[in-house]
N, C-alpha and C positions, 0 to 999 in steps of 0.2 A: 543491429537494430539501433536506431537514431533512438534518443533520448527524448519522452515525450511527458508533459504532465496533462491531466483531463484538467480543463478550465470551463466543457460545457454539459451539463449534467444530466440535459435532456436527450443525450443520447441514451434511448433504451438498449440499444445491440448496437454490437461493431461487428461485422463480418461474422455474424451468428453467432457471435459469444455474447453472455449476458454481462451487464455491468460490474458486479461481481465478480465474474471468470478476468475480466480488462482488468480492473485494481489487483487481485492476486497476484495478476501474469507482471505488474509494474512492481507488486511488491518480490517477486522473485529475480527481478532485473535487477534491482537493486541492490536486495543481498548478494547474491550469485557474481554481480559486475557483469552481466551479459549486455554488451553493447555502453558501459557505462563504468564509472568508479563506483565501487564498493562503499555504499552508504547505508548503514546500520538503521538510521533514524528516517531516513527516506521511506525503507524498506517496511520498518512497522508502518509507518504514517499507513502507506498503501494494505497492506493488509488488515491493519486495523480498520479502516472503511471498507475493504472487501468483507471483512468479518462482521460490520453493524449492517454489510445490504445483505447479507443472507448467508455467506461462502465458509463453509465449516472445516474445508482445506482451510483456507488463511487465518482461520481462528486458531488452528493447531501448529500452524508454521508460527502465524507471531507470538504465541504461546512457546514456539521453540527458542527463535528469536532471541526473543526477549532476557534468556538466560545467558547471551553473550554482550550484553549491553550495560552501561552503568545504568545508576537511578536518574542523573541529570541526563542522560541522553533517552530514554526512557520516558520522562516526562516532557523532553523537546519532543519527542511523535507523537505523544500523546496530546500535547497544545496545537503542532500542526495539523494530527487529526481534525482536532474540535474547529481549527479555525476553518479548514477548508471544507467540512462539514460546515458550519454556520454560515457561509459565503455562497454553498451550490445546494 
């Protein structure tokens, strides 16, 4: 799987999945390295916006997450959250 970031927000579905189902499935790419390196703070960023559009999967995975991460890498996703939230 090629390596992708959502830059447009107005996609409500991507191939029948909902935008939610899309950020979870990016933020398990990330963790997991499927198709990509292993990026700890990548991986929250994305479930953490999976988890504010509704997805109770990525709430519980970054919830998992989040227990293999320091504090500064931690608040790095959580600043990239907010930013790419405040931008789409």
């Amino acid at each position: 799987m090629a390596r992708f970031e959502m830059h447009n927000s107005d996609m409500a579905t991507m191939g029948g999945e909902t935008q939610a189902d899309v950020f979870c499935d990016m933020g398990l790419m990330y963790a997991t390295g499927r198709g990509c390196p292993v990026d700890l703070v990548s991986a929250h960023k994305w479930l953490n916006i999976a988890a504010i559009k509704g997805s109770d999967r990525a709430a519980e995975l970054r919830a998992d997450l989040s227990h293999a991460m320091s504090k500064a890498q931690l608040a790095e996703a959580l600043r990239a959250a907010r930013e790419w939230m405040t931008m789409h």
